[in-house]
C-alpha angles and dihedrals in degrees: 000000000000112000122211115214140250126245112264087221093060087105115067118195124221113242097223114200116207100233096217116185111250114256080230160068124018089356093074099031087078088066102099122008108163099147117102093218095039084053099055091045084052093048092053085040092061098048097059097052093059095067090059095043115152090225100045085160098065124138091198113096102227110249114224100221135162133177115251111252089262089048089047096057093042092049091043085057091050090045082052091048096049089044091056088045099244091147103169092045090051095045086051100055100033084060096041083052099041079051096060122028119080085205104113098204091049094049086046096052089041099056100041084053088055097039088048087052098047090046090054082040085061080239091133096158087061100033082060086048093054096038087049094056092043085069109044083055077062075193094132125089110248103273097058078028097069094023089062090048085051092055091050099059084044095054089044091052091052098047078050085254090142104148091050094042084049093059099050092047091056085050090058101044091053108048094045103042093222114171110271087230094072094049095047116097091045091051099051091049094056084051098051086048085053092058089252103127094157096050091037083051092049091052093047086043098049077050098054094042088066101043109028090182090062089092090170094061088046091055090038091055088044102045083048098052083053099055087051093056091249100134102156090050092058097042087054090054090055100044086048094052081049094053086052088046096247106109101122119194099283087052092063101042088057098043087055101041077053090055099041089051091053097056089246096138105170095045093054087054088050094061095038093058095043098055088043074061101047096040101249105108113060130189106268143150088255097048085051083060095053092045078055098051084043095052094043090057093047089045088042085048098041101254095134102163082053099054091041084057099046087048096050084048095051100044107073088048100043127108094230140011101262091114094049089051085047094051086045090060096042088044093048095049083054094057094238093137104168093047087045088056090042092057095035092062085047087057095046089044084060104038128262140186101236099051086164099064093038089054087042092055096046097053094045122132127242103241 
């Protein structure tokens, strides 16, 4: 049996974006705060936003830090320095900061400085180094906290570091009850990088189930069933999203090639002619290929008939003659002479390897 392949663009990878904290805006205002008054309004301040935290669910307890006067000048001069994009400038003395000072919130905020600078320096192996150690100062309130932990994960999963990305991602997952959804894509691709297609399909396939529009999530979970070997599982999704109306082109394509490389001829037709008729399968060179493997099957499991159809489908779409030449064989070994030269001249007419046999067959002699 002849198999038909897959696109190479089944799998769609998530394009994963590094959520780095802003070097602006309320982040950095918490840097010095001496005054009694201005204290007390941060204090307020903080509590409210609490109640608005991106992360409500956390099981951290958010800490209430603040750099000492000395800390707060030094990490201003470091906020100045990576506004102005002085980026090497920023990463030195953040570290050198982190490095030295026992105030958690300073060595946090530091090292997150430095980790945000070597990031938007392209410096990701440094940039995981200083987000690590962000975290471990567990100096930050919830919200740089676990955006910081987020980066983390994303920066391990750029430098391959999957398992370890992995890790961090299910850390975060788990102490801030976000919802799985959001962390999805990203996790699934850590998984596939891990050799682990089937777990990597059941995260993109819990996705898709609650959002059928998301067709990329469908195709991922698909693409990934198949490269586990799971081949019944991705042709069930499929069948599933057709059933919602929400099989798009590539969703049939693959739903057919499954079935073509499982031998499954009449339901491959099935699927062909539908999306002709619904307008998503359209005559193409490709599509010609499929009606070939097809034929070839049929002809291989003696469905004749059906291979003398596939290949009279695939001939007028397809980029070369090839078809034409295969129908003229199976034309000539039926003994239907008149219709083998017919085809053979059609072949020759759009190019073929073998130009001698296709010249051979349409100038053959009726016996």
């Amino acid at each position: 049996m002849k198999t038909f392949p897959h696109s190479r663009a089944s799998l769609h990878a998530a394009l994963v974006t590094a959520m780095l904290i802003a070097a602006t805006g309320s982040a950095f205002a918490q840097v010095g705060r001496y005054d009694p008054a201005e204290r007390e309004a941060h204090k307020q301040h903080t509590q409210d936003a609490e109640t608005a935290s991106k992360f409500p669910n956390a099981k951290r307890e958010s800490p209430h830090l603040e750099a000492t006067k000395k800390g707060g000048k030094a990490l201003n001069e470091i906020v100045e320095a990576y506004q102005a994009k002085n980026y090497a400038d920023a990463i030195a003395k953040a570290e050198a900061l982190g490095a030295a000072t026992d105030n958690a919130y300073e060595k946090s905020f530091a090292y997150q400085l430095a980790a945000t600078a070597a990031a938007d320096s392209k410096d990701n192996a440094r940039a995981a180094a200083d987000f690590q150690k962000a975290v471990e100062a567990n100096g930050l309130d919830n919200d740089q906290h676990y955006q910081v932990m987020y980066n983390l994960a994303v920066v391990q999963y750029q430098l391959g570091q999957s398992a370890e990305a992995l890790k961090t991602l299910d850390r975060y997952a788990a102490e801030t009850g976000t919802d799985p959804a959001e962390t999805a894509p990203l996790r699934a691709s850590m998984l596939a990088n891990l050799d682990q297609p089937a777990q990597a399909a059941v995260v993109f396939e819990q996705t898709w189930k609650k959002n059928p529009a998301d067709s990329k999530a469908l195709l991922n979970a698909v693409a990934l069933y198949r490269q586990a070997k799971q081949e019944d599982k991705a042709n069930a999704l499929l069948l599933d999203a057709k059933s919602k109306g929400v099989l798009g082109a590539e969703g049939y394509r693959d739903l057919y090639v499954g079935y073509i490389n499982d031998n499954k001829t009449t339901d491959a037709i099935a699927v062909i002619d539908e999306g002709i008729a619904q307008g998503m399968v359209k005559p193409s060179p490709d599509l010609a290929k499929a009606y070939s493997v097809i034929a070839q099957n049929a002809y291989a499991a003696g469905d004749t008939a059906t291979a003398i159809a596939m290949y009279k489908r695939a001939a007028p779409i397809a980029e070369d003659g090839e078809p034409s030449l295969n129908l003229a064989r199976v034309l000539f070994n039926e003994r239907r002479l008149p219709e083998s030269r017919q085809a053979a001249q059609q072949a020759l007419a759009k190019g073929v390897k073998n130009t001698a046999e296709a010249q051979k067959l349409a100038s053959s002699k009726d016996k």
